[in-house]
Biopython code that builds the backbone (N, CA, C, O; Angstrom):
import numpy as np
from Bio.PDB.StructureBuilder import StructureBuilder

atoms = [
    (1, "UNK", "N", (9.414, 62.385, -1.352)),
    (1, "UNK", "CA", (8.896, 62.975, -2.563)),
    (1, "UNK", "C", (9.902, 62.770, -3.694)),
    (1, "UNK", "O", (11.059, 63.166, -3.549)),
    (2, "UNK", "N", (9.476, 62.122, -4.893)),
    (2, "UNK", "CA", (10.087, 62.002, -5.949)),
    (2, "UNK", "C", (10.798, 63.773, -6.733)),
    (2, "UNK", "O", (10.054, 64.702, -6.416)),
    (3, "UNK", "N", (11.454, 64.013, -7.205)),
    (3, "UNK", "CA", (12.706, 64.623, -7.773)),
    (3, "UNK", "C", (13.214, 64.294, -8.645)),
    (3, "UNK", "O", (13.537, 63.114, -8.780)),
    (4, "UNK", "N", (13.579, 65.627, -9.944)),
    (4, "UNK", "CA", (14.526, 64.784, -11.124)),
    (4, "UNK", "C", (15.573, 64.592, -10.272)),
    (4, "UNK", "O", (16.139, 63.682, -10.878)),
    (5, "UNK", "N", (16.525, 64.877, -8.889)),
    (5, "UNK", "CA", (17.738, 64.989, -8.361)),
    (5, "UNK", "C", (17.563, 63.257, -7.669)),
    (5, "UNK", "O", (18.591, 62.583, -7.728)),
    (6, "UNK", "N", (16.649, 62.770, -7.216)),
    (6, "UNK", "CA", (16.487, 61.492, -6.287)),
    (6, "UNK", "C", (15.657, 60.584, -7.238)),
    (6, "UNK", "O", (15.090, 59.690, -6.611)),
    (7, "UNK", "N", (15.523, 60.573, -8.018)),
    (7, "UNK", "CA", (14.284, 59.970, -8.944)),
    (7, "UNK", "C", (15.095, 58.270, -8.553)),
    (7, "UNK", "O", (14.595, 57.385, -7.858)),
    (8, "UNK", "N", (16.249, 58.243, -9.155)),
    (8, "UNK", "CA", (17.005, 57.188, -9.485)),
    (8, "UNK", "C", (17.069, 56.496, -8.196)),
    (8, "UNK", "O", (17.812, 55.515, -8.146)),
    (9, "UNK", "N", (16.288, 56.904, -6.924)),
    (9, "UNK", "CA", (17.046, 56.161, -5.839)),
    (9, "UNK", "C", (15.173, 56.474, -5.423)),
    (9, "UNK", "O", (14.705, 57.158, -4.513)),
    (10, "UNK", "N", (14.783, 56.032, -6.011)),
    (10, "UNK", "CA", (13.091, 56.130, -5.727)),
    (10, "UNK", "C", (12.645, 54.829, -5.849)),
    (10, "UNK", "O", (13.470, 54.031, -6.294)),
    (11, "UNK", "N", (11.121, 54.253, -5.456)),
    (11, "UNK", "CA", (10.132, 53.034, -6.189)),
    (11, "UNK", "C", (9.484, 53.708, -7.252)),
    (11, "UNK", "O", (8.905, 54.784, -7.104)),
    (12, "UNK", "N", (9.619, 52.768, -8.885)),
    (12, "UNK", "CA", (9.405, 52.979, -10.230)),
    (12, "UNK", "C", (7.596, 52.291, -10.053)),
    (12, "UNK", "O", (6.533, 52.552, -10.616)),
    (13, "UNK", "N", (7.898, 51.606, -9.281)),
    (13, "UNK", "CA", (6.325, 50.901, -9.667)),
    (13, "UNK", "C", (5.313, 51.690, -9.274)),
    (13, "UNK", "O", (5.324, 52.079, -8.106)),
    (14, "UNK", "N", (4.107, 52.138, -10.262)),
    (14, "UNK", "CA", (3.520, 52.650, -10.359)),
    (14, "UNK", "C", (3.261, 54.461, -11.332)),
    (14, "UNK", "O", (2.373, 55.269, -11.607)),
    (15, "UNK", "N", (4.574, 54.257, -11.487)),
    (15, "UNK", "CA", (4.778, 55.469, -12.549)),
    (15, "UNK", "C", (4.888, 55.029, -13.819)),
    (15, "UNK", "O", (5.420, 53.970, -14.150)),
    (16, "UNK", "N", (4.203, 56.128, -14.813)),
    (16, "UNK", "CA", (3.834, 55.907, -15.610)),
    (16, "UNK", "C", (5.568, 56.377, -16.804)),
    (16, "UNK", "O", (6.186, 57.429, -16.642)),
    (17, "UNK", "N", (5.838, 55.646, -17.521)),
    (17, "UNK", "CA", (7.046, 55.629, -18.311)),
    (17, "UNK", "C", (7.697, 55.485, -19.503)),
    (17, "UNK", "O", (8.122, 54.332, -19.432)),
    (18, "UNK", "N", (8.163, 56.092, -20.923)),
    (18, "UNK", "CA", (8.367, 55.895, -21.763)),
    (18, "UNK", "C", (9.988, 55.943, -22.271)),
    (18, "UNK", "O", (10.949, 56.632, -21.929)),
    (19, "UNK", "N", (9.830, 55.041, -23.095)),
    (19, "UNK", "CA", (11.155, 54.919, -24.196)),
    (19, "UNK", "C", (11.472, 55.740, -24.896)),
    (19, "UNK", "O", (10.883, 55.782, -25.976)),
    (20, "UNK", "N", (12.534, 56.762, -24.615)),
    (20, "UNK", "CA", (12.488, 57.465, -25.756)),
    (20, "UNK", "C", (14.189, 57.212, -26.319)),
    (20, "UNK", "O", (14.801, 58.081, -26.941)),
    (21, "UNK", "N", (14.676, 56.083, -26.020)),
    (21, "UNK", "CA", (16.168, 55.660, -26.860)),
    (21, "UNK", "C", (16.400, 54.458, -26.616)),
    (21, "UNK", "O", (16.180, 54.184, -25.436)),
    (22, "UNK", "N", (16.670, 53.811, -27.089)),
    (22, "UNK", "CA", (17.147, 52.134, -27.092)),
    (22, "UNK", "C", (17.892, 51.309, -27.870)),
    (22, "UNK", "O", (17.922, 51.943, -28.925)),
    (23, "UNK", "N", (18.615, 50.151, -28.077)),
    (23, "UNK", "CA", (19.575, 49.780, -29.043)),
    (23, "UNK", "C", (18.558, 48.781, -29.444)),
    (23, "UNK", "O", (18.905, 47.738, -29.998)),
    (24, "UNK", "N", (17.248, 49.064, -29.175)),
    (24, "UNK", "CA", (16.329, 47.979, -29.766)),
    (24, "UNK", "C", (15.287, 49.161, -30.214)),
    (24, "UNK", "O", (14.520, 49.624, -29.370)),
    (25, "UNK", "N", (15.279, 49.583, -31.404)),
    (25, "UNK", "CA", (14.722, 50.761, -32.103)),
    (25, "UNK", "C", (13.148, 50.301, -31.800)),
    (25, "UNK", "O", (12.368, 51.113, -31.302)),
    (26, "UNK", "N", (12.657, 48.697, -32.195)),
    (26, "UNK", "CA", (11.248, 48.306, -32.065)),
    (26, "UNK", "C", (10.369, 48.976, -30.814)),
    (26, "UNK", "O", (9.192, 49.306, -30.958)),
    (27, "UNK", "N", (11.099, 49.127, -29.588)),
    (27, "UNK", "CA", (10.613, 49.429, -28.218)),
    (27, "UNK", "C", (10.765, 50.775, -28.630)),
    (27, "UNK", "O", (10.335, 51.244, -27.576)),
    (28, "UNK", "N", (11.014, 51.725, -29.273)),
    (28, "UNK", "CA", (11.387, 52.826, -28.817)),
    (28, "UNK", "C", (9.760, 53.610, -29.034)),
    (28, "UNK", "O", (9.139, 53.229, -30.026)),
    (29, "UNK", "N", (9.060, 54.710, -28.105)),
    (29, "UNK", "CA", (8.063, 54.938, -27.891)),
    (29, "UNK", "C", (7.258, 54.055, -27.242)),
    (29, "UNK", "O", (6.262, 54.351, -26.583)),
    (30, "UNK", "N", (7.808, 52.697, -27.482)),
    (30, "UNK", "CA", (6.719, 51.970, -25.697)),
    (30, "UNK", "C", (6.544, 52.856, -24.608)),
    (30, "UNK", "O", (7.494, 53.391, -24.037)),
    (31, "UNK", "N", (5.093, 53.063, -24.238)),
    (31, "UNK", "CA", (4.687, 53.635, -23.099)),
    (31, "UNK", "C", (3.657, 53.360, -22.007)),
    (31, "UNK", "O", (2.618, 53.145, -22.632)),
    (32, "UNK", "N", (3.429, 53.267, -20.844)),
    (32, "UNK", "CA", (2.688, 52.919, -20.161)),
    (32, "UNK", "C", (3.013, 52.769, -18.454)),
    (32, "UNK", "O", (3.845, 53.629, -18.166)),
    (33, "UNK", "N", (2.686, 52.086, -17.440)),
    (33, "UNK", "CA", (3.119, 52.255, -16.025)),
    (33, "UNK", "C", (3.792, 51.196, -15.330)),
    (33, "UNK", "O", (3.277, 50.097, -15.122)),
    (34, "UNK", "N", (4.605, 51.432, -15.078)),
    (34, "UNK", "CA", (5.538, 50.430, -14.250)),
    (34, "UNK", "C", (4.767, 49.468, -13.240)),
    (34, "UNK", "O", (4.785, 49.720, -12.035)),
    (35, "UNK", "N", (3.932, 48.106, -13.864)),
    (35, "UNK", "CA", (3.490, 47.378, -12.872)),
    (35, "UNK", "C", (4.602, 46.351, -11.584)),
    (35, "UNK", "O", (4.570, 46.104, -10.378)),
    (36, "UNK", "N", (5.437, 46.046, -12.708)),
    (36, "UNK", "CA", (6.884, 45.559, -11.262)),
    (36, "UNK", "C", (8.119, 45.983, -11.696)),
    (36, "UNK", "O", (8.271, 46.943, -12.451)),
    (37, "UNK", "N", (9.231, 45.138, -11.137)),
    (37, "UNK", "CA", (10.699, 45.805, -11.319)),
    (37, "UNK", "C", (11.484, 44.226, -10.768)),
    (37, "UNK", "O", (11.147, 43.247, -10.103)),
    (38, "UNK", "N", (12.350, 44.568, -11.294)),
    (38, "UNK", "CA", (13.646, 43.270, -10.943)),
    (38, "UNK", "C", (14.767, 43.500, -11.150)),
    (38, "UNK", "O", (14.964, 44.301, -12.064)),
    (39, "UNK", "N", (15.507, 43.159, -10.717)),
    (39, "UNK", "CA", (17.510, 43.778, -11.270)),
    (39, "UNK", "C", (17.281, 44.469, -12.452)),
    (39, "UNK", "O", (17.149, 45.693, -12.434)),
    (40, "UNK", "N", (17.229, 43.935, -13.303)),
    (40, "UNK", "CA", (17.381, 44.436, -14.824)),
    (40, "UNK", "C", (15.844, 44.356, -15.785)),
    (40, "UNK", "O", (15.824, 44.567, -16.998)),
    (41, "UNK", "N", (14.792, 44.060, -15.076)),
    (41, "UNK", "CA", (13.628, 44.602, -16.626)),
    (41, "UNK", "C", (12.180, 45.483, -15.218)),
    (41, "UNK", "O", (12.036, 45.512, -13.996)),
    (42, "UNK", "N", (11.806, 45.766, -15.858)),
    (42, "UNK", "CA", (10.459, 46.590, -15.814)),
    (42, "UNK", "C", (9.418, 45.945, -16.273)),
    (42, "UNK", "O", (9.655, 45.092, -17.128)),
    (43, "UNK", "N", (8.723, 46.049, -16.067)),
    (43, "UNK", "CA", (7.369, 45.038, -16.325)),
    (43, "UNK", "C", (6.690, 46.339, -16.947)),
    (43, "UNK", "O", (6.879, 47.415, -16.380)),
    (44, "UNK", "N", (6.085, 46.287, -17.833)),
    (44, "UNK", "CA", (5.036, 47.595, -18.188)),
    (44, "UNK", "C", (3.694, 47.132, -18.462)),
    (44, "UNK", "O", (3.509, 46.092, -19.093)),
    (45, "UNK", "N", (2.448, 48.071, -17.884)),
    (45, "UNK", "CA", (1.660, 48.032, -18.641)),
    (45, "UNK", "C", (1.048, 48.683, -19.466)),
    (45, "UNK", "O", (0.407, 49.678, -19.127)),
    (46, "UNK", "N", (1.136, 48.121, -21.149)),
    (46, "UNK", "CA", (1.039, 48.732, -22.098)),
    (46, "UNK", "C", (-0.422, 48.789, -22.353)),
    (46, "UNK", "O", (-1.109, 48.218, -21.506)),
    (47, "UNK", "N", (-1.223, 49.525, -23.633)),
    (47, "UNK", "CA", (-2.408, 49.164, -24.506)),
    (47, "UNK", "C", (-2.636, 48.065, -24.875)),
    (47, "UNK", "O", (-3.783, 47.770, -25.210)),
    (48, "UNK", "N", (-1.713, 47.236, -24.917)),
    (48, "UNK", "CA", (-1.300, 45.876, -25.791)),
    (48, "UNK", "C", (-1.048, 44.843, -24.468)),
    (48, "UNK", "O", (-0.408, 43.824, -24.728)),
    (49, "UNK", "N", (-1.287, 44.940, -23.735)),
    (49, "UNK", "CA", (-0.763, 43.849, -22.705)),
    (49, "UNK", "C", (0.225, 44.600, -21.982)),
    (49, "UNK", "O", (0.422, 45.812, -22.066)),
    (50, "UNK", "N", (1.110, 43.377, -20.927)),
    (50, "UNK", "CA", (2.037, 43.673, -20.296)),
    (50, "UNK", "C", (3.271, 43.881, -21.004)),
    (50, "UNK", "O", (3.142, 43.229, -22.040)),
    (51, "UNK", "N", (4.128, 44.303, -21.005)),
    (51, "UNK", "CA", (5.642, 43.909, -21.976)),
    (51, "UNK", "C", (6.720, 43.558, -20.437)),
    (51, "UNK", "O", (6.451, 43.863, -19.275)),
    (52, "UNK", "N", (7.887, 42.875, -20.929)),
    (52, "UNK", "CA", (8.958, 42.960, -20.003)),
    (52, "UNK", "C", (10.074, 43.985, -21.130)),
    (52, "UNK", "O", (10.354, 44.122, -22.321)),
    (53, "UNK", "N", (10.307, 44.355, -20.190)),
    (53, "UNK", "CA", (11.839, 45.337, -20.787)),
    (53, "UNK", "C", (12.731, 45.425, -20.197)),
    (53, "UNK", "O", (12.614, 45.980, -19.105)),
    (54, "UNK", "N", (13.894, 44.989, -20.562)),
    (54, "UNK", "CA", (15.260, 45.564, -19.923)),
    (54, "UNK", "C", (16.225, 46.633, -19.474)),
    (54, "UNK", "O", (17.208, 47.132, -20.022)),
    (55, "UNK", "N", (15.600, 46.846, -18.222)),
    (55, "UNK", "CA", (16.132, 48.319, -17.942)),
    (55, "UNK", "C", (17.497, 48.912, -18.995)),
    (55, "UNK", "O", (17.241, 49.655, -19.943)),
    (56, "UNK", "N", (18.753, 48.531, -18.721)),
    (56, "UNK", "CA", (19.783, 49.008, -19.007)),
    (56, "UNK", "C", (20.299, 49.392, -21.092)),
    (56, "UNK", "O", (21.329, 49.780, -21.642)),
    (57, "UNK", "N", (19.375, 49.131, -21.419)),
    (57, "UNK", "CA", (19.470, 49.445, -22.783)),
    (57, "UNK", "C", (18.882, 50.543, -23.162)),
    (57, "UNK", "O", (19.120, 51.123, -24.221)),
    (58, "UNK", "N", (17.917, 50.961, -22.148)),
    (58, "UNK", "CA", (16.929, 52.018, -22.727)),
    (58, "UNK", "C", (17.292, 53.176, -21.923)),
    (58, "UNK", "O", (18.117, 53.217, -21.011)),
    (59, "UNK", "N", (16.521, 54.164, -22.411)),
    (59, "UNK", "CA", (16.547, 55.659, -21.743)),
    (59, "UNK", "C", (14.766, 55.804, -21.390)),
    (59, "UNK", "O", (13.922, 55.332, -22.152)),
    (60, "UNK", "N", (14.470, 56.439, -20.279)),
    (60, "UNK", "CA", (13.550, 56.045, -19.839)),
    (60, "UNK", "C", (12.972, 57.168, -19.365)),
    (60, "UNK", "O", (13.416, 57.493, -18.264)),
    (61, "UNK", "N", (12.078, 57.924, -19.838)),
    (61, "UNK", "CA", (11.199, 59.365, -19.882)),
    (61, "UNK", "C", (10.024, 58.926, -18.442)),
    (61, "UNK", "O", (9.179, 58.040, -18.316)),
    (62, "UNK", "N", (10.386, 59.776, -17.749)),
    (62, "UNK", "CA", (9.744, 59.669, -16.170)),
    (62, "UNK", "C", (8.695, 61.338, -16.044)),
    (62, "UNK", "O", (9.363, 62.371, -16.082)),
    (63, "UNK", "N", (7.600, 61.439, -15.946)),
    (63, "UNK", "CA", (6.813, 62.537, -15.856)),
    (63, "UNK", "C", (6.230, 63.048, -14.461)),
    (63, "UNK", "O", (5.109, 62.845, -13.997)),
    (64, "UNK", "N", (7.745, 64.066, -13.694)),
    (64, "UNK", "CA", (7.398, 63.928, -12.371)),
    (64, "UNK", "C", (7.064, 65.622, -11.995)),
    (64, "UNK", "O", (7.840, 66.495, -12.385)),
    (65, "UNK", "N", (6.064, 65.888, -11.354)),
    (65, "UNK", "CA", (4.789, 67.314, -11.408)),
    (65, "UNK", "C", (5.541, 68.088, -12.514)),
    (65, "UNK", "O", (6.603, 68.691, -12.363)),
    (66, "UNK", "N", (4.842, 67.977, -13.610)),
    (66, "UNK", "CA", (4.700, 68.349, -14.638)),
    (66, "UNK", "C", (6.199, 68.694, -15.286)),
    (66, "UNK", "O", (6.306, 69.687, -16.006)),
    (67, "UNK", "N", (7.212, 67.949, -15.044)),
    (67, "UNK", "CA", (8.491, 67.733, -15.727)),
    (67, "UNK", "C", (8.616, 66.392, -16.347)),
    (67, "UNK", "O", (7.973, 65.357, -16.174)),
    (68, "UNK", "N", (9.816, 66.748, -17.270)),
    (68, "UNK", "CA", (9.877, 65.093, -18.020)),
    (68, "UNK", "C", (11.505, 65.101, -17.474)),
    (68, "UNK", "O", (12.240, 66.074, -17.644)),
    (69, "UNK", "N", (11.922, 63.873, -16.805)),
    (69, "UNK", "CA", (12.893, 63.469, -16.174)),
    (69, "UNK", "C", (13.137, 62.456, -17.379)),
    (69, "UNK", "O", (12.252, 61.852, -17.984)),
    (70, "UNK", "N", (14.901, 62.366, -17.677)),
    (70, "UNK", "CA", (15.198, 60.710, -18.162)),
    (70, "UNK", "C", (15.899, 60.726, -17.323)),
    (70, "UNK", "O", (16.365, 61.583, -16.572)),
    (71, "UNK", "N", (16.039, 58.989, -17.550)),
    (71, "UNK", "CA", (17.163, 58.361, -16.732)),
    (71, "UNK", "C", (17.503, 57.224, -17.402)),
    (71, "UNK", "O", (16.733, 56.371, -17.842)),
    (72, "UNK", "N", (18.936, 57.258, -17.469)),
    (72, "UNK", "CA", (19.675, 56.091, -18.615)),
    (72, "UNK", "C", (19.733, 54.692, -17.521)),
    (72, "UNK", "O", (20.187, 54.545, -16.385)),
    (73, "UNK", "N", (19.183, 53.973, -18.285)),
    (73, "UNK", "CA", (18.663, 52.596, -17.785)),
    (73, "UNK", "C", (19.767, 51.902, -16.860)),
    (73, "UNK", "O", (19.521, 51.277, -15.828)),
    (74, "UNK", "N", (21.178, 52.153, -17.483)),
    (74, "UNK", "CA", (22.259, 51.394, -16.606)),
    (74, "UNK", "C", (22.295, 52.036, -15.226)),
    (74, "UNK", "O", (22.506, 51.431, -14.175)),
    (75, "UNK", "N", (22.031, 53.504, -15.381)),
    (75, "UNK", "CA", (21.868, 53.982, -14.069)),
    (75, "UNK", "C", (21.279, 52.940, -12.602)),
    (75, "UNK", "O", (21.797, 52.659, -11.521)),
    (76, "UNK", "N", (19.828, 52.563, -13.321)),
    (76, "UNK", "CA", (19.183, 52.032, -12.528)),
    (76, "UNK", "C", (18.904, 50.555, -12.220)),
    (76, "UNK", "O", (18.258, 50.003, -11.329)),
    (77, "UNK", "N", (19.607, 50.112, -13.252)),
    (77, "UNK", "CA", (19.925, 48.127, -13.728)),
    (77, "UNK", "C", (20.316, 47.922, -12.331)),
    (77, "UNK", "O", (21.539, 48.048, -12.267)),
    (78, "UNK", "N", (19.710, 47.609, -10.959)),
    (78, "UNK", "CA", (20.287, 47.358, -10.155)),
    (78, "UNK", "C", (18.728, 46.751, -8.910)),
    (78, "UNK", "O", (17.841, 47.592, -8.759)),
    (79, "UNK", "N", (18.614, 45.832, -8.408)),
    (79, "UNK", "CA", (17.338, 45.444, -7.645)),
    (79, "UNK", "C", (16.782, 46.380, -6.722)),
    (79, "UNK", "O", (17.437, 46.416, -5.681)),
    (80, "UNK", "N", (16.353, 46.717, -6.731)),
    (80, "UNK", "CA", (15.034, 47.774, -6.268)),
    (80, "UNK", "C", (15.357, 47.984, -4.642)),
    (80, "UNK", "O", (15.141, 49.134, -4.261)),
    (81, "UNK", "N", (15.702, 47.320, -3.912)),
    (81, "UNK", "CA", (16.258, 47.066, -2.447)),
    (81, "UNK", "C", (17.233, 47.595, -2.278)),
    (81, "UNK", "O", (17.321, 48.280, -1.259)),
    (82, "UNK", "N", (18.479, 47.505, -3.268)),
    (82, "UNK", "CA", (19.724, 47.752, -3.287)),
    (82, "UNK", "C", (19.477, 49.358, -3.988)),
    (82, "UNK", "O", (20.251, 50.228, -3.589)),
    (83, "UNK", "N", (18.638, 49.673, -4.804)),
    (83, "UNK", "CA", (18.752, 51.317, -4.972)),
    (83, "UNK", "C", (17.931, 52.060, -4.417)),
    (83, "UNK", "O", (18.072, 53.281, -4.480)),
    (84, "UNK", "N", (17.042, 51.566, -3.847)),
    (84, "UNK", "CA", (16.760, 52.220, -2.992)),
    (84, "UNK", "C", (17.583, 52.330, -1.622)),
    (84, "UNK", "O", (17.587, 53.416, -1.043)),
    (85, "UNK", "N", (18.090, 51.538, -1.231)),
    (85, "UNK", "CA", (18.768, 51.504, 0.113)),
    (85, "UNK", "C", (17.907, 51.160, 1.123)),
    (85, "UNK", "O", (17.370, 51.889, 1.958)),
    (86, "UNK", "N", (17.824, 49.881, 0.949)),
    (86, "UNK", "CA", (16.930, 49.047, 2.467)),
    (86, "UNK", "C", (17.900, 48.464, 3.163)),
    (86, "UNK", "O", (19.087, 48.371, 2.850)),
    (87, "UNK", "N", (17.317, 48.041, 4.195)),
    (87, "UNK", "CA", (18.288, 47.435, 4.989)),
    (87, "UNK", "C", (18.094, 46.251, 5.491)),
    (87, "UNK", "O", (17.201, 46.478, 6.307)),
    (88, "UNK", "N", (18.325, 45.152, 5.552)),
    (88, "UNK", "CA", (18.413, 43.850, 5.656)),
    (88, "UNK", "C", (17.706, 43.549, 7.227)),
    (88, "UNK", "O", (17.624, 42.399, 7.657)),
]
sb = StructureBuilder()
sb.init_structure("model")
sb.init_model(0)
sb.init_chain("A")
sb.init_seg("    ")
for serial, (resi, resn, name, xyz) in enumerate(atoms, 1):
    if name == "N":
        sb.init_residue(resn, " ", resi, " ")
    sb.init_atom(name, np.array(xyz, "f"), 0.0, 1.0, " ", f" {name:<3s}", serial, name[0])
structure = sb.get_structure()
């Protein structure tokens, strides 16, 4: 079960996710659901299409039972295998 305490060591795909800080002001309020993930971007799907985004620049508003979680992107800039903890 997802947690603001475990969020960061969770699967993003399929949650729904917004920008609310970035050193790229244009993205900031992009919102929509995490269709994939890779070391460093997020795939979203927006109103507008898909976007790619780069995890580690942004701050990233997570809506988990009825809380708003962030999590600063460098946190999680890391391949999906490796933060979650799989095992080879």
């Amino acid at each position: 079960m997802i947690t603001a305490d475990n969020i960061s060591s969770h699967e993003f795909i399929g949650l729904d996710t917004e920008i609310i800080q970035s050193t790229n002001p244009q993205v900031v309020g992009l919102n929509g659901r995490i269709i994939d993930e890779t070391k460093s971007m997020f795939t979203i799907n927006t109103e507008r299409g898909s976007k790619s985004i780069a995890k580690s620049t942004n701050s990233w508003k997570f809506s988990i039972e009825g809380k708003d979680i962030v999590v600063e992107g460098n946190r999680i800039a890391k391949r999906p295998f490796d933060r979650i903890g799989g095992k080879a």
